[in-house]
N, C-alpha and C positions, 0 to 999 in steps of 0.2 A: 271691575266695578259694574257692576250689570244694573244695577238702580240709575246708570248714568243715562241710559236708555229706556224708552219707554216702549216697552217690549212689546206689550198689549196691541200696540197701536203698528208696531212696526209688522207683527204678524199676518196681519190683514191686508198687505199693503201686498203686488205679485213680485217677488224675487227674480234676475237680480237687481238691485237698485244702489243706488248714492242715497245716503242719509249728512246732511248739514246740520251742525251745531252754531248755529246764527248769531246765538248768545256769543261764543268762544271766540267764532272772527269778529264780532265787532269789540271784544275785550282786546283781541289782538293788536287789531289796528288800534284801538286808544293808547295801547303802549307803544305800538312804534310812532304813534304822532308824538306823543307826551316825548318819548325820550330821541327824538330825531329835531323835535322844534326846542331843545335846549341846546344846541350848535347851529340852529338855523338852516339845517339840511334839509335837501327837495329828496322826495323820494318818488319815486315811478313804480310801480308795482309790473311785475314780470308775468303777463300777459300766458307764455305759454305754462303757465303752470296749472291755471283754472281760467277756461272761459265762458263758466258759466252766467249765461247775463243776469242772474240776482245777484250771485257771486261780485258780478263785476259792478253792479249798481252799489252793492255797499260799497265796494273800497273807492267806486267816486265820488260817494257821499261822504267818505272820511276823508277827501280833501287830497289824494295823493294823485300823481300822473301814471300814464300809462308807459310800460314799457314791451316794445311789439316787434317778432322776430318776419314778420310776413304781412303783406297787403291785408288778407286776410283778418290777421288780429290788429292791423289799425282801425278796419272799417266794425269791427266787434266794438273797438275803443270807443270809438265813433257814434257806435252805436247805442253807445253804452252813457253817453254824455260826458264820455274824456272832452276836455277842452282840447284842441290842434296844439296849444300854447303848451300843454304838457305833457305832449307824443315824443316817447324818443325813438328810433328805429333802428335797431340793429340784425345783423346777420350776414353771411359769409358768400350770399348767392341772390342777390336782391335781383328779380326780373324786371324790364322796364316798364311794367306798366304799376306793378307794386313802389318802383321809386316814382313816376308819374303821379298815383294817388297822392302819396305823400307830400309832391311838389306842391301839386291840385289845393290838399288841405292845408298847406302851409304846414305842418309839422315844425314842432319846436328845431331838431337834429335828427339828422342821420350820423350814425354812429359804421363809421366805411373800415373797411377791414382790407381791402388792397390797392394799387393802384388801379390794376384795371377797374375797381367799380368806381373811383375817383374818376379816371376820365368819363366813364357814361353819367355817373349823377351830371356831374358839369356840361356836357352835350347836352342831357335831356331839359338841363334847366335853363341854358341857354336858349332851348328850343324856345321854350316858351317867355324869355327874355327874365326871367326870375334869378336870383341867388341864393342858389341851397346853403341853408347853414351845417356845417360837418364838424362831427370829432374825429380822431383819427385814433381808433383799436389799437391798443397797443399792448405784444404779447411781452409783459414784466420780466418770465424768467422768475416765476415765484412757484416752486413745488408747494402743491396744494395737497398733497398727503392725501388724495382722496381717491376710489374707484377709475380705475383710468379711461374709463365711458365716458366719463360729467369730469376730467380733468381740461383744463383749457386753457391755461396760461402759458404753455411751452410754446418754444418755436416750432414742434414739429407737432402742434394741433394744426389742425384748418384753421379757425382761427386769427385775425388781428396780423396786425405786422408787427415783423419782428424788430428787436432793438439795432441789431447793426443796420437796417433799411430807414431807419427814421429820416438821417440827411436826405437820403436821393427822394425817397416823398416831399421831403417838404420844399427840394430842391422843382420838383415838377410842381405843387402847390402853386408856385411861383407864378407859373408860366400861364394858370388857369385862371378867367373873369369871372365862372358863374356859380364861384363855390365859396363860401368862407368859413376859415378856420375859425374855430368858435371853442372847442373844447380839445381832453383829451380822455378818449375810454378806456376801463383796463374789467378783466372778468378772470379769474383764476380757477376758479372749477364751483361745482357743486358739493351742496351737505356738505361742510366743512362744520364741525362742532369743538374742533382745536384751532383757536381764535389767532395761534399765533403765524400761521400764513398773513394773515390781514394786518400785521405788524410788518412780516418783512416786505410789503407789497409798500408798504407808508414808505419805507426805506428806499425802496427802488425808485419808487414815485416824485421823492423830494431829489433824488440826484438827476433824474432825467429831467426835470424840471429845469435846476441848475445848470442843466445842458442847454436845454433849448434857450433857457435867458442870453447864456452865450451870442446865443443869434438873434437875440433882439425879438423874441419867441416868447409873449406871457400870455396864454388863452384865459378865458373868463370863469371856462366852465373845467370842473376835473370828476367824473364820474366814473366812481369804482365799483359798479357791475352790485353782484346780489352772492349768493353762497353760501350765505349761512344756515348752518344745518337743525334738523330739526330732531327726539326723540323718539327714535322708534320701538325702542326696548320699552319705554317707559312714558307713555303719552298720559296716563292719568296722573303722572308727579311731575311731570314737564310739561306741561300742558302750550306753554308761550314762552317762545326762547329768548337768548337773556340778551333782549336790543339793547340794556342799559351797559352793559359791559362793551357791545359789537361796536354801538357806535363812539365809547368813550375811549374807545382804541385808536380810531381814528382820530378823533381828536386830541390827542395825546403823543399819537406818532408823528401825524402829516404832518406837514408845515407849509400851509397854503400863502401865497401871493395876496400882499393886501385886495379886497375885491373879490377873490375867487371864489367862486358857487361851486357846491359839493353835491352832489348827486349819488343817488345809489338805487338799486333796482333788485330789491327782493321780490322774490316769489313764491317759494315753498314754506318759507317760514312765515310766510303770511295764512296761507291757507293748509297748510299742510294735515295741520290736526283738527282743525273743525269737520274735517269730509270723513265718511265712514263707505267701506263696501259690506252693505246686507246683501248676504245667500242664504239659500235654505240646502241642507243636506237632501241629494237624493236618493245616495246609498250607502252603506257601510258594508266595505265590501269586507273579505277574511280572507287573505292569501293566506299561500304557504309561511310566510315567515313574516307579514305584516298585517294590520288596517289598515283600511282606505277609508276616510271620510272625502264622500264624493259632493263635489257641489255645484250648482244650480250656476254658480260663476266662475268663468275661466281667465285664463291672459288677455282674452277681450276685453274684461272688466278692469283690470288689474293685472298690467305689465310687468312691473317693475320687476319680480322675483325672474319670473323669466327671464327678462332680459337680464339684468347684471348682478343676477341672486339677491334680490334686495331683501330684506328682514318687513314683515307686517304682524305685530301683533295679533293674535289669531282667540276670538274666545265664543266659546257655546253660550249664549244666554237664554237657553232655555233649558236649561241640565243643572241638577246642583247634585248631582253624580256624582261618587267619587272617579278619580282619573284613572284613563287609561291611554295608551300610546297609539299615535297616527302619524300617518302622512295625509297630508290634506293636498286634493287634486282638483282638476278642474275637469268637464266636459269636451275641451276642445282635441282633438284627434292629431296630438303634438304630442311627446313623453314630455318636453319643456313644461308642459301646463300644467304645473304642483307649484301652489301657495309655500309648502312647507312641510318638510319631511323630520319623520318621529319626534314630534311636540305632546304632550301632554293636553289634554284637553278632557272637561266632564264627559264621562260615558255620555255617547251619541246615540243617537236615530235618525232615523231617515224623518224625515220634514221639520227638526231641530232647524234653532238660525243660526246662524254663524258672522258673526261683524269680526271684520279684517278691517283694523283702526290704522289710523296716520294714512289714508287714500287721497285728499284733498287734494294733495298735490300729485301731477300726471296719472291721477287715477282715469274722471272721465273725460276730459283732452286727449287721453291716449287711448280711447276705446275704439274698437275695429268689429267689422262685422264678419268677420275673417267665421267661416263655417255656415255662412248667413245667417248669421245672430242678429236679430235684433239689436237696437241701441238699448241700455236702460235709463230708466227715466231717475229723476233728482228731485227726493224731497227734504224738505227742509223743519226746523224743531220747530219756527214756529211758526207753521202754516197747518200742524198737523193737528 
Protein backbone atom coordinates (compact mmCIF):
# COMPACT_ATOMS: atom_id res chain seq x y z
CA UNK A 1 0.00 0.00 0.00
CA UNK A 2 2.14 2.98 -0.87
CA UNK A 3 -0.68 5.64 -0.15
CA UNK A 4 0.23 4.43 3.55
CA UNK A 5 3.25 6.69 2.99
CA UNK A 6 3.62 10.04 2.16
CA UNK A 7 6.12 9.59 -0.48
CA UNK A 8 6.30 13.34 -1.63
CA UNK A 9 7.57 14.11 1.63
CA UNK A 10 9.68 11.20 2.42
CA UNK A 11 11.73 11.86 -0.81
CA UNK A 12 13.07 15.08 0.25
CA UNK A 13 14.18 13.96 3.41
CA UNK A 14 18.43 12.34 3.03
CA UNK A 15 18.41 8.55 3.08
CA UNK A 16 18.98 6.25 5.10
CA UNK A 17 16.52 7.12 7.80
CA UNK A 18 13.66 5.61 10.28
CA UNK A 19 10.27 6.68 9.40
CA UNK A 20 7.38 6.32 12.61
CA UNK A 21 3.91 5.95 12.30
CA UNK A 22 2.90 7.80 15.59
CA UNK A 23 -0.79 7.34 14.77
CA UNK A 24 -0.06 3.22 14.78
CA UNK A 25 1.85 3.17 18.16
CA UNK A 26 -0.34 5.17 19.91
CA UNK A 27 -3.41 2.87 18.43
CA UNK A 28 -1.09 0.12 19.75
CA UNK A 29 -0.70 0.98 23.16
CA UNK A 30 -4.53 1.93 23.54
CA UNK A 31 -5.18 -1.83 22.87
CA UNK A 32 -2.66 -3.18 25.08
CA UNK A 33 -3.98 -0.79 27.88
CA UNK A 34 -7.68 -1.43 26.99
CA UNK A 35 -7.09 -5.25 26.89
CA UNK A 36 -4.22 -5.73 29.78
CA UNK A 37 -6.54 -3.36 32.37
CA UNK A 38 -9.49 -5.91 31.81
CA UNK A 39 -7.30 -8.61 34.18
CA UNK A 40 -5.63 -5.84 36.03
CA UNK A 41 -2.14 -6.43 34.58
CA UNK A 42 1.04 -4.16 34.92
CA UNK A 43 2.71 -4.02 31.95
CA UNK A 44 6.48 -2.80 31.45
CA UNK A 45 7.45 -2.17 28.02
CA UNK A 46 10.81 -3.94 26.78
CA UNK A 47 13.21 -1.05 26.66
CA UNK A 48 15.75 -2.91 24.40
CA UNK A 49 13.59 -3.11 21.55
CA UNK A 50 13.22 0.87 20.85
CA UNK A 51 14.89 3.65 22.64
CA UNK A 52 13.93 6.12 20.92
CA UNK A 53 13.21 9.07 23.49
CA UNK A 54 9.81 10.12 21.59
CA UNK A 55 9.38 6.59 21.18
CA UNK A 56 9.78 6.29 24.71
CA UNK A 57 7.73 9.45 25.87
CA UNK A 58 4.74 8.06 24.31
CA UNK A 59 4.66 4.70 25.84
CA UNK A 60 5.16 6.68 29.30
CA UNK A 61 2.55 8.65 28.49
CA UNK A 62 0.27 5.61 27.83
CA UNK A 63 0.82 4.76 31.56
CA UNK A 64 2.97 1.58 31.11
CA UNK A 65 6.63 0.70 33.07
CA UNK A 66 9.74 0.29 32.02
CA UNK A 67 11.45 -2.75 31.37
CA UNK A 68 15.47 -2.35 31.10
CA UNK A 69 18.28 -5.08 30.27
CA UNK A 70 21.27 -2.44 31.17
CA UNK A 71 22.24 0.79 33.32
CA UNK A 72 22.15 2.28 30.32
CA UNK A 73 18.35 1.75 29.52
CA UNK A 74 17.37 2.51 33.05
CA UNK A 75 18.83 5.89 32.97
CA UNK A 76 16.99 6.32 29.02
CA UNK A 77 13.83 5.14 31.46
CA UNK A 78 14.83 7.71 33.70
CA UNK A 79 15.11 9.87 31.30
CA UNK A 80 12.34 9.27 29.67
CA UNK A 81 10.08 10.10 32.87
CA UNK A 82 9.54 6.22 33.77
CA UNK A 83 8.65 6.51 37.38
CA UNK A 84 11.61 4.14 39.67
CA UNK A 85 8.22 2.70 40.93
CA UNK A 86 7.83 1.02 37.49
CA UNK A 87 11.70 -0.06 36.55
CA UNK A 88 12.01 -3.53 36.28
CA UNK A 89 15.69 -4.90 35.57
CA UNK A 90 16.65 -7.66 34.02
CA UNK A 91 19.79 -9.40 32.43
CA UNK A 92 22.27 -12.12 32.80
CA UNK A 93 25.56 -9.95 33.47
CA UNK A 94 24.38 -6.94 35.51
CA UNK A 95 27.89 -4.72 36.24
CA UNK A 96 28.03 -3.13 39.71
CA UNK A 97 27.63 0.10 39.02
CA UNK A 98 24.52 -0.64 36.75
CA UNK A 99 23.04 -2.73 39.92
CA UNK A 100 24.34 0.55 42.08
CA UNK A 101 22.05 2.99 39.71
CA UNK A 102 19.32 0.86 40.33
CA UNK A 103 19.82 0.53 44.09
CA UNK A 104 20.46 4.63 43.88
CA UNK A 105 16.88 5.01 42.04
CA UNK A 106 15.18 2.70 43.99
CA UNK A 107 13.83 0.48 41.14
CA UNK A 108 10.81 -1.23 41.53
CA UNK A 109 12.90 -5.19 41.01
CA UNK A 110 15.64 -6.71 39.85
CA UNK A 111 14.75 -9.48 37.99
CA UNK A 112 18.45 -12.00 39.04
CA UNK A 113 19.24 -14.68 36.97
CA UNK A 114 22.07 -16.57 39.16
CA UNK A 115 23.34 -16.89 42.37
CA UNK A 116 26.38 -15.25 41.87
CA UNK A 117 24.48 -12.02 40.94
CA UNK A 118 22.19 -12.79 44.11
CA UNK A 119 25.11 -12.48 46.28
CA UNK A 120 26.60 -9.06 44.76
CA UNK A 121 23.06 -7.35 44.46
CA UNK A 122 22.82 -8.16 48.31
CA UNK A 123 26.77 -7.03 49.13
CA UNK A 124 26.12 -3.81 47.15
CA UNK A 125 22.82 -3.09 48.93
CA UNK A 126 24.03 -3.85 52.05
CA UNK A 127 26.70 -1.41 51.12
CA UNK A 128 24.68 1.16 51.26
CA UNK A 129 22.48 -0.22 54.19
CA UNK A 130 19.21 -0.52 51.55
CA UNK A 131 17.04 -3.86 50.46
CA UNK A 132 16.98 -4.73 47.02
CA UNK A 133 13.64 -5.94 46.12
CA UNK A 134 14.26 -9.25 43.65
CA UNK A 135 12.62 -11.92 41.45
CA UNK A 136 14.17 -14.75 40.75
CA UNK A 137 14.38 -15.80 36.58
CA UNK A 138 13.33 -18.83 36.32
CA UNK A 139 14.10 -21.09 33.10
CA UNK A 140 10.24 -23.02 32.77
CA UNK A 141 11.50 -25.77 30.33
CA UNK A 142 8.92 -24.41 27.88
CA UNK A 143 9.96 -24.91 23.99
CA UNK A 144 9.12 -21.70 22.39
CA UNK A 145 9.16 -23.15 18.90
CA UNK A 146 11.01 -20.06 17.86
CA UNK A 147 14.60 -19.16 16.02
CA UNK A 148 16.98 -20.55 18.49
CA UNK A 149 18.82 -16.84 18.68
CA UNK A 150 15.60 -15.20 20.56
CA UNK A 151 14.89 -18.85 22.21
CA UNK A 152 15.38 -18.40 26.06
CA UNK A 153 13.59 -20.49 28.22
CA UNK A 154 15.70 -23.72 28.26
CA UNK A 155 18.21 -24.66 30.61
CA UNK A 156 21.00 -24.60 28.41
CA UNK A 157 20.20 -20.67 27.47
CA UNK A 158 22.29 -18.25 29.61
CA UNK A 159 19.63 -17.19 30.94
CA UNK A 160 17.56 -17.64 34.45
CA UNK A 161 17.99 -20.55 36.70
CA UNK A 162 17.11 -23.56 36.10
CA UNK A 163 14.20 -25.59 37.76
CA UNK A 164 16.31 -28.35 39.52
CA UNK A 165 18.32 -25.21 41.28
CA UNK A 166 15.29 -23.48 42.63
CA UNK A 167 15.86 -25.31 46.38
CA UNK A 168 19.45 -24.46 46.84
CA UNK A 169 18.74 -20.57 45.70
CA UNK A 170 16.23 -20.18 47.84
CA UNK A 171 17.96 -22.22 50.34
CA UNK A 172 21.07 -19.44 50.28
CA UNK A 173 18.07 -16.66 49.98
CA UNK A 174 17.81 -17.58 53.40
CA UNK A 175 21.06 -16.82 54.58
CA UNK A 176 20.97 -13.10 52.84
CA UNK A 177 19.61 -9.60 54.84
CA UNK A 178 19.76 -7.21 51.97
CA UNK A 179 17.72 -8.70 49.35
CA UNK A 180 13.90 -9.56 49.32
CA UNK A 181 12.14 -11.93 47.48
CA UNK A 182 9.28 -10.13 46.04
CA UNK A 183 8.48 -11.98 42.75
CA UNK A 184 9.02 -14.61 40.23
CA UNK A 185 10.41 -14.03 36.43
CA UNK A 186 10.06 -16.30 33.54
CA UNK A 187 10.73 -15.21 29.51
CA UNK A 188 10.60 -18.03 26.95
CA UNK A 189 11.88 -16.53 23.76
CA UNK A 190 10.95 -14.07 21.16
CA UNK A 191 8.35 -13.55 18.02
CA UNK A 192 6.30 -16.22 19.20
CA UNK A 193 2.98 -15.90 17.04
CA UNK A 194 1.80 -19.60 18.21
CA UNK A 195 0.16 -18.48 21.33
CA UNK A 196 0.26 -21.95 22.65
CA UNK A 197 3.98 -21.89 24.38
CA UNK A 198 2.28 -19.09 26.77
CA UNK A 199 -0.33 -21.94 27.63
CA UNK A 200 2.24 -24.47 28.53
CA UNK A 201 4.41 -21.90 30.37
CA UNK A 202 0.71 -21.03 32.70
CA UNK A 203 1.17 -24.92 33.29
CA UNK A 204 4.62 -24.94 34.39
CA UNK A 205 4.13 -21.91 36.27
CA UNK A 206 1.00 -22.96 38.51
CA UNK A 207 2.95 -26.37 39.43
CA UNK A 208 6.22 -24.50 40.45
CA UNK A 209 4.03 -22.45 42.31
CA UNK A 210 2.40 -25.35 44.14
CA UNK A 211 6.04 -26.17 44.99
CA UNK A 212 7.30 -23.32 46.37
CA UNK A 213 3.86 -23.02 48.65
CA UNK A 214 5.23 -26.37 49.91
CA UNK A 215 7.80 -24.10 51.61
CA UNK A 216 5.76 -21.74 52.82
CA UNK A 217 6.98 -19.73 49.54
CA UNK A 218 3.76 -17.16 48.06
CA UNK A 219 5.62 -14.13 46.32
CA UNK A 220 3.40 -11.01 45.47
CA UNK A 221 4.50 -10.44 42.17
CA UNK A 222 4.59 -13.29 38.96
CA UNK A 223 6.03 -11.64 35.82
CA UNK A 224 6.05 -13.60 32.51
CA UNK A 225 8.46 -11.78 30.45
CA UNK A 226 7.23 -10.41 26.71
CA UNK A 227 7.40 -12.55 23.29
CA UNK A 228 4.75 -12.04 21.45
CA UNK A 229 5.35 -11.91 17.84
CA UNK A 230 4.53 -9.65 15.38
CA UNK A 231 3.53 -9.80 11.32
CA UNK A 232 6.16 -9.68 9.13
CA UNK A 233 4.72 -11.18 6.04
CA UNK A 234 1.67 -9.03 6.38
CA UNK A 235 2.00 -5.64 8.40
CA UNK A 236 -0.55 -3.77 6.34
CA UNK A 237 -3.52 -6.67 7.44
CA UNK A 238 -1.89 -7.19 10.79
CA UNK A 239 -1.06 -4.23 11.76
CA UNK A 240 -1.44 -4.79 15.98
CA UNK A 241 -1.21 -8.06 17.25
CA UNK A 242 -4.01 -9.91 18.94
CA UNK A 243 -3.28 -8.64 22.93
CA UNK A 244 -6.96 -9.69 23.34
CA UNK A 245 -6.37 -13.25 22.66
CA UNK A 246 -2.17 -13.05 24.38
CA UNK A 247 -3.56 -11.96 27.43
CA UNK A 248 -6.85 -13.88 27.82
CA UNK A 249 -4.65 -16.94 27.68
CA UNK A 250 -3.17 -16.06 30.68
CA UNK A 251 -5.81 -15.49 32.27
CA UNK A 252 -7.51 -18.56 31.52
CA UNK A 253 -4.62 -20.77 32.15
CA UNK A 254 -2.59 -19.21 35.18
CA UNK A 255 -4.02 -19.65 38.49
CA UNK A 256 -2.64 -16.90 40.51
CA UNK A 257 -2.37 -16.84 44.53
CA UNK A 258 -5.08 -14.72 45.98
CA UNK A 259 -3.05 -11.13 45.82
CA UNK A 260 -0.82 -11.83 43.17
CA UNK A 261 0.29 -9.05 40.65
CA UNK A 262 0.82 -10.17 37.07
CA UNK A 263 3.33 -8.36 35.14
CA UNK A 264 4.49 -8.67 31.62
CA UNK A 265 7.05 -7.04 29.37
CA UNK A 266 6.34 -6.66 25.80
CA UNK A 267 8.40 -5.08 23.38
CA UNK A 268 8.39 -5.65 19.81
CA UNK A 269 4.80 -6.04 19.63
CA UNK A 270 4.55 -2.69 20.92
CA UNK A 271 6.59 -1.03 18.36
CA UNK A 272 7.42 -3.35 16.09
CA UNK A 273 5.20 -2.01 13.04
CA UNK A 274 4.90 1.49 13.46
CA UNK A 275 8.87 2.05 12.60
CA UNK A 276 9.74 1.74 8.79
CA UNK A 277 13.57 1.74 7.28
CA UNK A 278 13.65 4.42 4.24
CA UNK A 279 16.63 3.74 1.48
CA UNK A 280 17.08 5.14 -1.63
CA UNK A 281 18.45 2.70 -4.41
CA UNK A 282 21.94 3.45 -5.51
CA UNK A 283 22.32 0.97 -8.16
CA UNK A 284 20.81 -1.70 -10.28
CA UNK A 285 23.28 -3.72 -10.84
CA UNK A 286 22.94 -6.90 -13.90
CA UNK A 287 24.99 -9.88 -13.09
CA UNK A 288 25.55 -12.79 -14.87
CA UNK A 289 22.54 -14.53 -13.60
CA UNK A 290 20.84 -11.85 -11.38
CA UNK A 291 19.73 -8.16 -10.26
CA UNK A 292 20.97 -6.30 -7.66
CA UNK A 293 18.91 -3.60 -6.33
CA UNK A 294 21.72 -1.72 -4.35
CA UNK A 295 20.92 0.33 -1.40
CA UNK A 296 21.78 3.53 0.36
CA UNK A 297 21.08 1.17 3.76
CA UNK A 298 22.92 -1.80 4.97
CA UNK A 299 22.96 -4.30 8.32
CA UNK A 300 23.92 -0.94 10.01
CA UNK A 301 20.53 0.06 9.46
CA UNK A 302 18.81 -3.15 9.69
CA UNK A 303 20.27 -6.30 11.39
CA UNK A 304 17.99 -8.55 11.67
CA UNK A 305 18.12 -10.46 8.04
CA UNK A 306 21.73 -10.75 8.58
CA UNK A 307 21.85 -11.92 11.61
CA UNK A 308 19.31 -14.79 11.90
CA UNK A 309 17.65 -14.38 8.23
CA UNK A 310 14.84 -12.47 9.39
CA UNK A 311 11.99 -11.81 6.84
CA UNK A 312 11.21 -7.52 6.14
CA UNK A 313 8.77 -6.68 3.82
CA UNK A 314 10.44 -5.05 1.14
CA UNK A 315 8.43 -2.42 -1.54
CA UNK A 316 9.42 0.31 -4.33
CA UNK A 317 7.06 3.27 -3.68
CA UNK A 318 8.11 5.03 -6.21
CA UNK A 319 7.58 2.44 -9.23
CA UNK A 320 4.20 1.38 -10.29
CA UNK A 321 6.32 -0.79 -12.84
CA UNK A 322 5.37 -4.01 -13.69
CA UNK A 323 7.67 -6.62 -11.68
CA UNK A 324 10.79 -7.79 -11.99
CA UNK A 325 13.26 -10.07 -9.87
CA UNK A 326 16.04 -9.01 -7.27
CA UNK A 327 18.08 -9.43 -4.63
CA UNK A 328 18.22 -6.50 -2.47
CA UNK A 329 21.73 -5.73 -0.95
CA UNK A 330 23.34 -3.41 1.15
CA UNK A 331 26.56 -1.07 1.01
CA UNK A 332 28.37 -2.55 3.71
CA UNK A 333 31.58 -4.77 2.53
CA UNK A 334 30.19 -8.02 4.22
CA UNK A 335 28.42 -10.76 1.54
CA UNK A 336 25.95 -10.98 5.07
CA UNK A 337 24.63 -7.54 4.09
CA UNK A 338 21.33 -8.58 1.69
CA UNK A 339 17.92 -7.41 2.93
CA UNK A 340 16.60 -10.12 0.69
CA UNK A 341 17.21 -12.38 -2.15
CA UNK A 342 15.07 -12.84 -5.54
CA UNK A 343 11.88 -10.93 -4.38
CA UNK A 344 9.64 -9.47 -6.72
CA UNK A 345 9.61 -5.90 -6.72
CA UNK A 346 8.21 -2.82 -9.31
CA UNK A 347 10.88 -2.36 -11.98
CA UNK A 348 13.64 -0.12 -10.25
CA UNK A 349 16.16 2.73 -10.68
CA UNK A 350 18.78 4.03 -9.17
CA UNK A 351 17.36 7.02 -6.67
CA UNK A 352 13.77 4.90 -6.35
CA UNK A 353 12.94 4.53 -2.38
CA UNK A 354 12.56 1.49 -0.89
CA UNK A 355 10.81 1.08 2.81
CA UNK A 356 11.64 -2.28 4.46
CA UNK A 357 8.45 -2.34 6.87
CA UNK A 358 8.07 -3.99 10.49
CA UNK A 359 11.95 -2.02 11.57
CA UNK A 360 10.59 -0.58 14.83
CA UNK A 361 11.64 -3.19 16.63
CA UNK A 362 15.75 -3.67 16.83
CA UNK A 363 15.93 -1.68 13.87
CA UNK A 364 17.50 1.66 15.21
CA UNK A 365 18.74 0.15 18.85
CA UNK A 366 20.63 -2.11 16.78
CA UNK A 367 22.31 0.39 14.38
CA UNK A 368 26.28 0.35 14.20
CA UNK A 369 28.63 2.44 12.68
CA UNK A 370 30.42 -0.54 11.46
CA UNK A 371 32.20 0.90 7.92
CA UNK A 372 31.97 4.51 9.66
CA UNK A 373 28.61 4.99 8.71
CA UNK A 374 27.04 7.53 10.10
CA UNK A 375 23.87 7.00 12.49
CA UNK A 376 20.49 7.77 10.76
CA UNK A 377 18.24 10.07 11.97
CA UNK A 378 14.31 9.32 12.91
CA UNK A 379 11.50 11.00 11.67
CA UNK A 380 8.24 10.66 12.67
CA UNK A 381 4.37 10.96 10.62
CA UNK A 382 3.45 13.63 12.51
CA UNK A 383 6.07 16.00 12.82
CA UNK A 384 6.42 15.85 9.05
Amino acid sequence: MKDYFPVDKLKTLETPFYYYDMDLLRKTLETVVSESKKYDYHIHYAIKANANPRILSAIRESGLGADCVSGGEIQAALNAGFSPTKIVFAGVGKADWEINLGLDKDIFCFNVESVAELEIINELAQQKGKKARIALRINPEVNANTHHHITTGMKENKFGINLDQIDSVLDKLETLNSVQLIGLHFHIGSQLTDLHPFQALCTRVNELQQNLAKRKIIVEHINFGGGLGIDYQYPNQNPIPDFKEYFRIFHKHFKPFPNQQIHFEPGRSIVGQCGNLISKVLYVKIGSVKKFAILDAGFTELIRPALYDAYHQIENITSEEPKETYDVVGPICESSDTFAKQIDLNKTRRGDIFVLRSAGAYGEIMASQYNCRKLPKAYFSDLL
